[in-house]
C-alpha positions in Angstrom: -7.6 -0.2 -19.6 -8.8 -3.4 -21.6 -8.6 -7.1 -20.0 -4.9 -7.1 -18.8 -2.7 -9.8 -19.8 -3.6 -12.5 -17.0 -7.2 -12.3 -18.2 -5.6 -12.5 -21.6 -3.6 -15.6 -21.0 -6.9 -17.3 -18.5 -9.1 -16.4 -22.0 -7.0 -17.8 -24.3 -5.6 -20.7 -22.2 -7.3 -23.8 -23.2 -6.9 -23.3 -26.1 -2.8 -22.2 -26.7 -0.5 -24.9 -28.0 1.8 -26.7 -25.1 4.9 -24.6 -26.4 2.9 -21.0 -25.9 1.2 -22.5 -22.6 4.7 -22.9 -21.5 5.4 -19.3 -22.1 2.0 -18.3 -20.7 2.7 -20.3 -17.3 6.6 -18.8 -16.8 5.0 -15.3 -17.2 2.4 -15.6 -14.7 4.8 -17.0 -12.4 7.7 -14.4 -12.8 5.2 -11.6 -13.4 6.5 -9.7 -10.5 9.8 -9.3 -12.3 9.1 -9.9 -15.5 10.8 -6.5 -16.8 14.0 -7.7 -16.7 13.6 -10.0 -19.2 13.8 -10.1 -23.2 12.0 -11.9 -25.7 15.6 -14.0 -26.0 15.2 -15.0 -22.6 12.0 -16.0 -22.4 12.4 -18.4 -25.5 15.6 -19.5 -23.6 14.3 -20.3 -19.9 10.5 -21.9 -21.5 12.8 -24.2 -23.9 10.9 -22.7 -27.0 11.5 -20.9 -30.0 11.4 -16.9 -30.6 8.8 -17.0 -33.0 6.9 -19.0 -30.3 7.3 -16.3 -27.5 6.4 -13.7 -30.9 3.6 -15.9 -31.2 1.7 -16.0 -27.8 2.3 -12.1 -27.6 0.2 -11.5 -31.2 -2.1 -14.0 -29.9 -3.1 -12.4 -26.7 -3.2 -8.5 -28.5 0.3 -7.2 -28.5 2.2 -5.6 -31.1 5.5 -6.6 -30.1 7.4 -7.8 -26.4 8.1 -4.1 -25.3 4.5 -3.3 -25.4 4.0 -6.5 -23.2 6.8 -5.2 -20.6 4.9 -1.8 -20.4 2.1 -3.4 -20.2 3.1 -5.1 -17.1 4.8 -2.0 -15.9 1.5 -0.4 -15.8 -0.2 -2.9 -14.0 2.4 -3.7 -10.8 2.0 0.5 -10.9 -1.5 0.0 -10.7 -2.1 -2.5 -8.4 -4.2 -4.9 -10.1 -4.3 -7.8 -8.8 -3.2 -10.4 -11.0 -2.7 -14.2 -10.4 0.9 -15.5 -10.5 2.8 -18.5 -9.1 1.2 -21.0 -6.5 1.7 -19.4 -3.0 1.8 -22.3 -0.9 5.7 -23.8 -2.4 8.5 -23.7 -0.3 10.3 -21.4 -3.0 6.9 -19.4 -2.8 7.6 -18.9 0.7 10.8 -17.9 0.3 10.5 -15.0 -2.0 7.5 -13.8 0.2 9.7 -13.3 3.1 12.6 -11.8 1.2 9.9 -9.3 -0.2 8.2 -8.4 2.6 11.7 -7.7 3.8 12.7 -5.9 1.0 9.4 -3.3 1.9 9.9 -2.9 5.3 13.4 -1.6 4.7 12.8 0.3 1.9 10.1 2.2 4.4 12.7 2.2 6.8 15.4 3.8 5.0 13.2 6.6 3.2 12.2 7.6 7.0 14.6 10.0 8.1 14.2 9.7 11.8 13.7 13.9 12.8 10.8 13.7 10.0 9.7 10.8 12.3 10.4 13.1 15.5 8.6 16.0 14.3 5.8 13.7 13.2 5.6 12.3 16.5 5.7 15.4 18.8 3.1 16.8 16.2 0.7 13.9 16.7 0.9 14.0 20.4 0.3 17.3 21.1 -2.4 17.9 18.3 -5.8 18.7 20.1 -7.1 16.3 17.4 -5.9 13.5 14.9 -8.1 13.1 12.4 -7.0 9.5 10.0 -8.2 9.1 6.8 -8.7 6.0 4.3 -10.6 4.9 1.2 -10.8 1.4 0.3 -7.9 -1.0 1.3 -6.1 2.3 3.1 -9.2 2.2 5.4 -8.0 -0.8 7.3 -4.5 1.1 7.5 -6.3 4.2 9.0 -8.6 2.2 11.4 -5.5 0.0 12.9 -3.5 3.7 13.5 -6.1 4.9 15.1 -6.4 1.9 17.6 -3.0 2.1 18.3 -3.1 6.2 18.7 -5.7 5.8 21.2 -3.8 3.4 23.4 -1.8 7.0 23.8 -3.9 9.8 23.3 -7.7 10.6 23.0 -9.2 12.9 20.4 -8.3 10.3 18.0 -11.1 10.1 14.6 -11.2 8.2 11.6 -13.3 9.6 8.7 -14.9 9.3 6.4 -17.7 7.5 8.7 -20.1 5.5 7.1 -22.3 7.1 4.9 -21.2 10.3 5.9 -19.2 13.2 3.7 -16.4 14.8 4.7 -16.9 18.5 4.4 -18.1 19.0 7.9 -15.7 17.2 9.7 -13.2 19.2 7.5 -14.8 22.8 8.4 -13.8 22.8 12.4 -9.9 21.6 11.4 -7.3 23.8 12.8 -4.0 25.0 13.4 -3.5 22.5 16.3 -5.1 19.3 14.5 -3.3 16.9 12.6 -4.7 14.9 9.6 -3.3 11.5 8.4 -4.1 10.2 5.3 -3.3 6.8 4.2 -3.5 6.8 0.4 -2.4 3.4 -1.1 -3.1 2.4 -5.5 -5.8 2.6 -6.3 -7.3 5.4 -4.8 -10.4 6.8 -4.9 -10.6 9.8 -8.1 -11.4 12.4 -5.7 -8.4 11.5 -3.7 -5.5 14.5 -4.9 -8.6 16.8 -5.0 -9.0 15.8 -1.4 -5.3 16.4 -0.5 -5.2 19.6 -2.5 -7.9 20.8 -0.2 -6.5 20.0 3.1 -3.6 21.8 1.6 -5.5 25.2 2.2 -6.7 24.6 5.9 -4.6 25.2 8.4 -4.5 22.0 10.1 -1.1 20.2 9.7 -1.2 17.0 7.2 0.8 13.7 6.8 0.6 11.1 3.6 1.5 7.6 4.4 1.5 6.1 0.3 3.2 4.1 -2.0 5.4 5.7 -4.2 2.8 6.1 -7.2 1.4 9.2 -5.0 3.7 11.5 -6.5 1.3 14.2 -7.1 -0.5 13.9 -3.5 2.9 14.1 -1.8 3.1 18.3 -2.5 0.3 19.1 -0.2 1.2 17.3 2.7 3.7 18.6 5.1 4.9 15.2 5.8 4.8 12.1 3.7 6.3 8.6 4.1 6.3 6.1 1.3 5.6 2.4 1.9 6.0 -0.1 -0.8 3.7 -2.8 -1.6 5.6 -5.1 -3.8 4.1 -8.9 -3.7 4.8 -12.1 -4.8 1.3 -12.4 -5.4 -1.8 -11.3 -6.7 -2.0 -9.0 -4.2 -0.5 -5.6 -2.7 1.5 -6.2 0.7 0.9 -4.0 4.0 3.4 -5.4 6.1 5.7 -1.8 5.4 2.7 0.0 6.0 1.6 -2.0 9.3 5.2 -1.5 10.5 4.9 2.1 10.3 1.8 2.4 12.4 4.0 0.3 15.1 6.6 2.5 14.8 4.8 5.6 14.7 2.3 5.1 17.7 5.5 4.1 19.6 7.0 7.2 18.7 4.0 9.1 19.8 4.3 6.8 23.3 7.7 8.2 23.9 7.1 12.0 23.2 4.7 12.0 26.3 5.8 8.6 27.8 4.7 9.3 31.8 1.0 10.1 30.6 0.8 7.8 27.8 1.9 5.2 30.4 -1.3 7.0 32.9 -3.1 6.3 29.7 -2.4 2.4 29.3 -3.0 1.9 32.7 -6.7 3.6 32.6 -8.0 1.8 29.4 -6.3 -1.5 31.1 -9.1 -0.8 34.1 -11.9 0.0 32.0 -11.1 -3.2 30.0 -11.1 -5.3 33.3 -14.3 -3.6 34.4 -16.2 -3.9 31.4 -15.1 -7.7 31.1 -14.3 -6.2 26.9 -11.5 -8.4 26.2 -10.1 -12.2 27.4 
């Protein structure tokens, strides 16, 4: 892909005239839903002209507004990062909260709750769980894993540092579980990866976004979390709202030893003097 359009718009910036920096400045700050405008309307709500909106579009590379819209379509897809409105206005605020909302249900309501049962009683009677991440899923797969081993032991997160894969891979069986957390962008070898655990016989659950369509037919379980923002950034609060809900759900399957559990780690903790 070549600069996307908020590089664009930060090269060109300076030197736009006040009627296209007005255009510029409502598209970065409505980029988030900026498909469900027209040209028409942008002219309208910026208090310019059509030809203006035509103009700033030539300006910054585009052939007309619908290859801007794709454009932008493409990107939210993506994940880019891309800088939009301020994030520290009330009305900022505001929309964060309403989005972050908007995830976690959307995650809630895709979970049917026997998938999340049969996830659950997998998990906790696997004689290993084996969470996977690359890049920003890594912090994903590291928090389930802490909260897992509140639970259960036999709980590992790969890939370890500096370390491949294919010889933690090569003792998997039919009584482990494998969790991979794949959230935009992923790594390139990442549906290879997937296609592979396919073949072994260990039993495999996807926690993604919903641009994982491809990873999603070699898992036996997958559970889409949206990352819609405001921002510049992709949000985890649907994703860190599963991992709550899941380890709880692991709890519960085995709830008189998870408790034994608890109650252990709280010793060594007190023993160790580890935490205040």
């Amino acid at each position: 892909m070549t600069q996307h359009i908020g590089q664009r718009i930060e090269a060109y910036y300076q030197d736009l005239p006040s009627h296209e920096r007005r255009v510029a400045d409502f598209i970065l700050a409505h980029f988030d839903d900026f498909a469900i405008y027209s040209a028409a309307d942008l002219a309208r709500l910026t208090g310019v002209s059509k030809a203006t909106v035509t103009r700033l579009f030539k300006r910054l590379g585009f052939a007309h507004f619908q290859e801007v819209r794709e454009h932008a379509r493409e990107l939210r897809n993506l994940g880019v990062p891309l800088v939009t409105e301020p994030g520290h206005t009330v009305q900022a605020f505001h929309r964060h909260f309403e989005r972050e909302q908007a995830n976690v249900k959307a995650m809630l309501d895709g979970l049917d709750p026997d998938t999340l049962g049969a996830i659950a009683q997998a998990v906790s009677t696997a004689d290993n769980v084996v969470v996977m991440g690359f890049r920003n899923s890594y912090p994903v797969a590291l928090h389930l894993r802490q909260q897992l081993l509140q639970v259960r032991g036999q709980v590992h997160v790969l890939p370890q540092p500096g370390q491949t894969l294919a010889e933690e891979l090569a003792s998997l069986g039919d009584r482990d579980v494998v969790v991979v957390v794949g959230f935009r962008r992923r790594v390139t070898s990442f549906d290879r990866l997937m296609a592979h655990l396919h073949t072994l016989p260990c039993s495999v659950l996807l926690i993604a976004d919903g641009t994982a369509t491809s990873a999603r037919q070699h898992a036996d379980w997958s559970v889409i979390c949206p990352l819609d923002s405001i921002s510049a950034f992709d949000s985890y609060a649907a994703a860190m709202s599963l991992v709550n809900i899941l380890a709880s759900a692991v709890l519960h399957e085995h709830l008189k030893s998870g408790r034994q559990r608890m109650a252990r780690l709280s010793h060594h903790f007190e023993q160790l003097d580890e935490l205040s």
